[in-house]
C-alpha positions in Angstrom: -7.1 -17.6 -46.1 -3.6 -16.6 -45.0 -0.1 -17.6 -46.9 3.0 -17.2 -47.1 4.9 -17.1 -50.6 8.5 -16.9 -51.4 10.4 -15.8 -54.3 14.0 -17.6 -54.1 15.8 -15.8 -56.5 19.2 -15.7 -58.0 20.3 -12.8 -56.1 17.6 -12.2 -53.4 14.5 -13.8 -51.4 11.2 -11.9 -51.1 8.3 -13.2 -49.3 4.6 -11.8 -48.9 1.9 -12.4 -47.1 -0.8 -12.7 -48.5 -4.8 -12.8 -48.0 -6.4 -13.9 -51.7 -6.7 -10.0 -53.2 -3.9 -8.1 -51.1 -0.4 -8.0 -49.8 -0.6 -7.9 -46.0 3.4 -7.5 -45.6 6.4 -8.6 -47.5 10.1 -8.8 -46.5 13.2 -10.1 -48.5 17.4 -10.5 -47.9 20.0 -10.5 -50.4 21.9 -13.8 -51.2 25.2 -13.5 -50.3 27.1 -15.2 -53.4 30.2 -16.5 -53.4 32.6 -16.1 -56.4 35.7 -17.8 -57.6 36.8 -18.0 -61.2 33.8 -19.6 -63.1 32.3 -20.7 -59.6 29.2 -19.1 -57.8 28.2 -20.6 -55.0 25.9 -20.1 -51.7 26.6 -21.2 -48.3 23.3 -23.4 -47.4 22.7 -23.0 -43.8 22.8 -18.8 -43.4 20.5 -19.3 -46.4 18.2 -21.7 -44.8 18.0 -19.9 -41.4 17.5 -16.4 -42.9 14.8 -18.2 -45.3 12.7 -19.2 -41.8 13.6 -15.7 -40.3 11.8 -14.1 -43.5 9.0 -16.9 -42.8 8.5 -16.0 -39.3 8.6 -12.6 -39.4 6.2 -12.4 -42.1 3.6 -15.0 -39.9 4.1 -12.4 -37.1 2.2 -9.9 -39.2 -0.9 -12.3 -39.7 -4.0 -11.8 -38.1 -4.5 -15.4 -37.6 -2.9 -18.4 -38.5 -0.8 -19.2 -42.2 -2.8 -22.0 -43.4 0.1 -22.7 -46.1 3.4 -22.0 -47.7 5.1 -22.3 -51.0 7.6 -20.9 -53.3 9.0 -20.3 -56.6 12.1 -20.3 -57.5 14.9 -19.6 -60.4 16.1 -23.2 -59.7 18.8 -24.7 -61.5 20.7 -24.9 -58.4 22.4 -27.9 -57.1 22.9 -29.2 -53.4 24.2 -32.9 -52.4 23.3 -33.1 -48.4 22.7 -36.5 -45.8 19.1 -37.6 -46.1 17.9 -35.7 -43.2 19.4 -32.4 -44.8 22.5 -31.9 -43.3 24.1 -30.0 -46.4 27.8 -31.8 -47.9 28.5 -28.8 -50.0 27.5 -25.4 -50.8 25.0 -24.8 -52.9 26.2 -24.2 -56.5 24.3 -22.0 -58.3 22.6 -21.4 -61.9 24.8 -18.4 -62.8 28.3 -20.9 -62.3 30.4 -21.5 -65.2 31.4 -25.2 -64.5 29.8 -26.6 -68.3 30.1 -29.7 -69.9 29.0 -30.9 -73.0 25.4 -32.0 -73.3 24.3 -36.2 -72.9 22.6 -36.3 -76.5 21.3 -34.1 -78.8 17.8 -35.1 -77.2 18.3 -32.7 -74.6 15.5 -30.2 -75.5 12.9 -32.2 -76.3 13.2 -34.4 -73.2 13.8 -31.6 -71.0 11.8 -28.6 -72.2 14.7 -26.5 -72.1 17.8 -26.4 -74.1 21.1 -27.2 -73.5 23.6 -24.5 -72.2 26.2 -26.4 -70.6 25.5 -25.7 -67.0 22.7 -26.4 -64.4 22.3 -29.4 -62.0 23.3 -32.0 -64.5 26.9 -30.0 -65.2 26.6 -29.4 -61.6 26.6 -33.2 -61.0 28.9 -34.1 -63.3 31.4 -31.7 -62.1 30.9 -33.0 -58.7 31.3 -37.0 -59.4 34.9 -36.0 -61.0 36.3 -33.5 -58.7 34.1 -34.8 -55.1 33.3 -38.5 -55.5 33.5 -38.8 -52.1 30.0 -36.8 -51.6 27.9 -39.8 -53.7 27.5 -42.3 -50.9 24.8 -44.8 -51.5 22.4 -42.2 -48.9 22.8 -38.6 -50.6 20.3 -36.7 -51.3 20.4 -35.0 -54.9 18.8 -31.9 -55.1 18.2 -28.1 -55.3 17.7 -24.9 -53.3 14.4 -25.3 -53.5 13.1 -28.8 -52.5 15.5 -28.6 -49.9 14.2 -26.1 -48.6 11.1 -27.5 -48.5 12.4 -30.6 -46.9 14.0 -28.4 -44.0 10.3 -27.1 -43.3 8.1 -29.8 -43.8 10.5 -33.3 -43.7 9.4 -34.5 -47.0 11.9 -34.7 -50.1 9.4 -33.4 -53.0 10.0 -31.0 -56.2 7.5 -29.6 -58.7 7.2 -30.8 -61.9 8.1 -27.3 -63.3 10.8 -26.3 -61.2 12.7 -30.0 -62.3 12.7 -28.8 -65.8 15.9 -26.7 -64.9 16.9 -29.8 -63.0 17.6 -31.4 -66.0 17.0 -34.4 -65.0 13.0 -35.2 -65.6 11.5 -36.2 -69.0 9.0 -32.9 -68.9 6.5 -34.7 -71.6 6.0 -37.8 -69.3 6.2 -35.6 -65.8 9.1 -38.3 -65.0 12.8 -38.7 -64.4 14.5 -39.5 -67.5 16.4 -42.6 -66.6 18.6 -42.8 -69.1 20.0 -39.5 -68.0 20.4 -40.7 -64.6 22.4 -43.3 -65.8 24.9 -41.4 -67.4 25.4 -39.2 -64.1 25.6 -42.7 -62.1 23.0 -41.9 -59.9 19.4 -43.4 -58.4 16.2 -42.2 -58.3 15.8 -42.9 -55.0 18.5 -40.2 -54.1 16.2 -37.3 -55.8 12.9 -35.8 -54.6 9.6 -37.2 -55.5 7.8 -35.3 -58.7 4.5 -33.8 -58.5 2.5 -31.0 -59.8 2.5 -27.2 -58.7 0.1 -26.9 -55.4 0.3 -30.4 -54.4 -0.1 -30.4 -50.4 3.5 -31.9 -49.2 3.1 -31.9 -45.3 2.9 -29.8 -42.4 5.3 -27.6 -40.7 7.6 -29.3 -38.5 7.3 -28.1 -35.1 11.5 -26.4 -35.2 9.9 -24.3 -37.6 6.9 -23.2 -35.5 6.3 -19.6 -34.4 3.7 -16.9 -33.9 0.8 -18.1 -36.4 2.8 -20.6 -37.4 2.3 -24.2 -36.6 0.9 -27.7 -37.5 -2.0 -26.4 -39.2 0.1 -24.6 -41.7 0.6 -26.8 -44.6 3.6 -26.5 -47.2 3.2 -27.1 -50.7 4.5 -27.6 -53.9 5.4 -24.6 -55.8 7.1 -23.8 -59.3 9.5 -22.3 -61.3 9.3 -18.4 -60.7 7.7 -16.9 -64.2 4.8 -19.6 -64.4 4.5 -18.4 -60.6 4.1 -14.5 -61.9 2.2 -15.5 -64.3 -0.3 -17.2 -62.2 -0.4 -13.9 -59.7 -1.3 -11.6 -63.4 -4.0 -14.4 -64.9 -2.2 -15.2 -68.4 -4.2 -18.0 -69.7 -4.5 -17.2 -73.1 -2.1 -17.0 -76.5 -2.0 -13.6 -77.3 -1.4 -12.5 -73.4 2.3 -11.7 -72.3 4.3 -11.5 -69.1 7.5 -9.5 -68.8 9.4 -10.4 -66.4 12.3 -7.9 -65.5 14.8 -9.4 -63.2 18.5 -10.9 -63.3 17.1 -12.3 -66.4 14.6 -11.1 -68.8 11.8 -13.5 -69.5 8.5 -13.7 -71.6 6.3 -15.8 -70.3 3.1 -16.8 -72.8 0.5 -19.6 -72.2 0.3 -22.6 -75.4 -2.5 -24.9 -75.7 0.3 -27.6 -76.2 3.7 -28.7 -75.4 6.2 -27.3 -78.5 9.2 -27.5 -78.6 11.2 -24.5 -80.7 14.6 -23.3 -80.7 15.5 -21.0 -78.2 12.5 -21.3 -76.3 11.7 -23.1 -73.1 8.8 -25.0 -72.0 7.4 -25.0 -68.4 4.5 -27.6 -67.8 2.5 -24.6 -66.0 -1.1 -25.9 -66.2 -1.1 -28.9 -68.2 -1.0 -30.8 -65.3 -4.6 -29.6 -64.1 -5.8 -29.8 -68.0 -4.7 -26.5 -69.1 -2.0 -24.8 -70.9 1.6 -25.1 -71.0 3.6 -22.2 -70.7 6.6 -20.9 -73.1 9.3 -18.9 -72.2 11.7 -16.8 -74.3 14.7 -15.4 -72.2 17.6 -12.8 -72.7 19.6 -14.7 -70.0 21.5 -12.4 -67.3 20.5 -9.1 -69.3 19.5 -7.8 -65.7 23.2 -7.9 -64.6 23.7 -6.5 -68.2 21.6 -3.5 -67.8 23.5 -3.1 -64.0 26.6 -2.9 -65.5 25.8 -0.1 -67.9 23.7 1.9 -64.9 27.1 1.3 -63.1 28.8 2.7 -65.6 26.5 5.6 -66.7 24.5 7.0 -64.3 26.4 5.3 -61.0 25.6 3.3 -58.2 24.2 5.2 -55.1 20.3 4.5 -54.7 19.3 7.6 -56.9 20.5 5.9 -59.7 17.5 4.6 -61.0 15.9 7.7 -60.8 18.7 9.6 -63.0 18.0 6.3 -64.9 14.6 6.8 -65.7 14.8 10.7 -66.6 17.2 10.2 -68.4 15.6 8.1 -70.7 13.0 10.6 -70.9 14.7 13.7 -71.7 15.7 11.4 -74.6 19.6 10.2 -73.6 21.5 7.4 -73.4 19.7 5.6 -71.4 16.7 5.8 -73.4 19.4 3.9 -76.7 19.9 1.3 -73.7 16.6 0.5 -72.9 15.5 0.5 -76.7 18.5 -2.0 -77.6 17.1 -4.6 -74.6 13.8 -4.4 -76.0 14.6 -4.8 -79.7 17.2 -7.9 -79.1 13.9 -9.1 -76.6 11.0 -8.7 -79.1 13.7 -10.4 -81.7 14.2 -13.5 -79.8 10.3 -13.8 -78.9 9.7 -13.8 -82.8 6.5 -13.6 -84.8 5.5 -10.1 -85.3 5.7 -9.5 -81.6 2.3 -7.7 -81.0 -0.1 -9.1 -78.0 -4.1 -8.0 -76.5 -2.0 -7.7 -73.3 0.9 -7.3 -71.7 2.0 -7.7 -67.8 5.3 -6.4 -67.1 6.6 -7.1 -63.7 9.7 -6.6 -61.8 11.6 -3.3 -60.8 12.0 -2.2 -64.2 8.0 -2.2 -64.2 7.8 0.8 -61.7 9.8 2.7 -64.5 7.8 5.1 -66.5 10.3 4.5 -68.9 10.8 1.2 -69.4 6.7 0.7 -69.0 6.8 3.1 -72.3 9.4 2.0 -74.3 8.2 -1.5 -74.0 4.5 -0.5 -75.2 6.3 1.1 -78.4 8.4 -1.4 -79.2 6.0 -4.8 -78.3 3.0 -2.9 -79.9 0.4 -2.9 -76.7 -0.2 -1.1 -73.3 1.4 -1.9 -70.1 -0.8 -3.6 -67.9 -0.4 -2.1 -64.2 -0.7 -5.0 -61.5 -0.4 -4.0 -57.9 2.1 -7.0 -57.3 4.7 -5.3 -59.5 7.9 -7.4 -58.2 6.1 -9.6 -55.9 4.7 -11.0 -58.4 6.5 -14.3 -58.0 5.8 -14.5 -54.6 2.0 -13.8 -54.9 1.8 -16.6 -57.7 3.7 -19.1 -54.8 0.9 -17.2 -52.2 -1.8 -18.7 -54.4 -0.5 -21.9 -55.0 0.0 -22.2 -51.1 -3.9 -21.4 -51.0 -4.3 -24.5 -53.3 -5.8 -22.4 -56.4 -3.9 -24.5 -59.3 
């Protein structure tokens, strides 16, 4: 069975296809952010027609036809757009400093995650002060991510865990939290409808057709991107870890129950099928952190990470850098830190450095996968196969 996953991240947007075991091809673009002051924003249709380029392009390598498509995403980012998808604003995204204080001091256990002042609710708020024209009685509320789906398939749907970031759903109860939409003054009916990871949405509109692409190509449901790399590595049990290395750092460890801790986050992973939730610890925008320092250190042409990595080696600076990310990572995981097994994804995987100063430092082997940074795509891949 052929599909097609994407990995909508912060920064970039990779897609593979994929056949069950292997990656057949994989393609990505860069997100062209736009900054002002404490905004970040993204301009929705060059995003939405270089998202279908990378979807067609990668069908055009298939030996037969996609059978489905999902993705995962760092959502958390906020659109307002017409009901047929005709975007009213840019996109605003996660890493945007418009905060405002949280609705209750609820916020973590209803949500999952806790508050930091920004995401689609601040997003929202923000918006009804300073755009109030945009919240006519037909706008559609949402993110990069289920309108993105909407754009390929018609249907206004979003995952039970990529909502959590939303803000917006009571995680516990896999249902908005109405009292949260009253405070924003806003309807149900102008957000997507919930469901769980892998839920078959529709088919793909014909506009979106192309070579082994067409009706028989169904999109579905995908999820929040670390429970997706987690699904492409098999973590399933408690003492099993996922690194993920990207614009953020994130642990990603499967809990036979929904608990709720300080500084962690939940994600409903596989509790709607009867299995485990997931829980993530996260040094948030250490990734840009770590750029910053390469920028400063070693440079910025494309040998950088190279110098990077034997540097760190030979025992320099770099190697103090990478041990200070890890330390301040295995410190906010907590516990004593020590796993049966490790996954590390993500560029910083591929380093021989990284790979062994995080073995030292979380107290277990680095477990090679071939998926390396796809592996957020590969997890959407198999959630567009139907596997849960």
């Amino acid at each position: 069975m052929l599909t097609i996953g994407l990995d909508l991240g912060t920064s970039a947007v990779k897609g593979v296809l994929f056949d069950g075991e292997r990656i057949l091809a994989r393609d990505s673009f860069e997100i062209a952010l736009q900054r002002d002051g404490a905004q970040v924003e993204i301009e929705p249709m060059p995003y939405w027609r270089q998202t279908l380029g990378l979807i067609q392009r990668l069908a055009a390598a298939a030996p037969a036809i996609v059978e489905g498509i999902a993705m995962c995403a760092a959502s958390g980012n906020t659109l307002l757009c017409d009901g047929d998808g005709t975007p009213r604003c840019p996109i605003i995204s996660w890493l945007d400093q418009r905060k405002c204080e949280p609705p209750d001091d609820q916020v973590h256990q209803i949500v999952g995650w806790g508050w930091n002042g920004r995401f689609p609710y601040s997003h929202i708020l923000w918006l009804k002060a300073h755009r109030p024209e945009l919240f006519t009685t037909d706008v559609r509320i949402c993110m990069n991510n289920d309108w993105i789906q909407y754009m390929l398939c018609g249907q206004w749907v979003l995952d039970h865990s990529s909502a959590t970031p939303f803000y917006l759903q009571d995680q516990e109860h896999f249902r908005y939290h109405v009292p949260y939409l009253e405070r924003l003054g806003i309807r149900e009916e102008s957000l997507s409808r919930l469901v769980p990871s892998g839920t078959p949405i529709a088919p793909l509109l014909p506009l979106c057709h192309g070579k082994n692409l067409d009706g028989r190509t169904m999109v579905r449901a995908g999820s929040f991107d670390h429970p997706s790399a987690a699904r492409a590595v098999h973590i399933r049990e408690t003492d099993e870890l996922l690194l993920s290395c990207g614009t953020s750092w994130v642990s990603f460890q499967a809990v036979p129950q929904r608990q709720i801790r300080p500084r962690h986050l939940m994600d409903p992973y596989l509790a709607c099928h009867g299995g485990p939730w997931g829980e993530i610890v996260s040094l948030e925008a250490v990734g840009l952190e770590i750029e910053a320092w390469i920028g400063e250190h070693i440079g910025t042409d494309k040998d950088r990470y190279r110098r990077m990595t034997a540097d760190a080696l030979a025992g320099g600076p770099a190697r103090d850098m990478m041990q200070d990310v890890l330390r301040r990572f295995r410190e906010r995981i907590g516990g004593d830190g020590r796993f049966r097994r490790l996954v590390m994804v993500g560029g910083p995987s591929e380093s021989e450095a990284w790979s062994r100063e995080a073995a030292a430092e979380l107290g277990c082997e680095i477990e090679a996968t071939p998926f390396a940074k796809d592996a957020g795509a590969v997890g959407a891949a198999m959630l567009a196969a139907g596997e849960p």
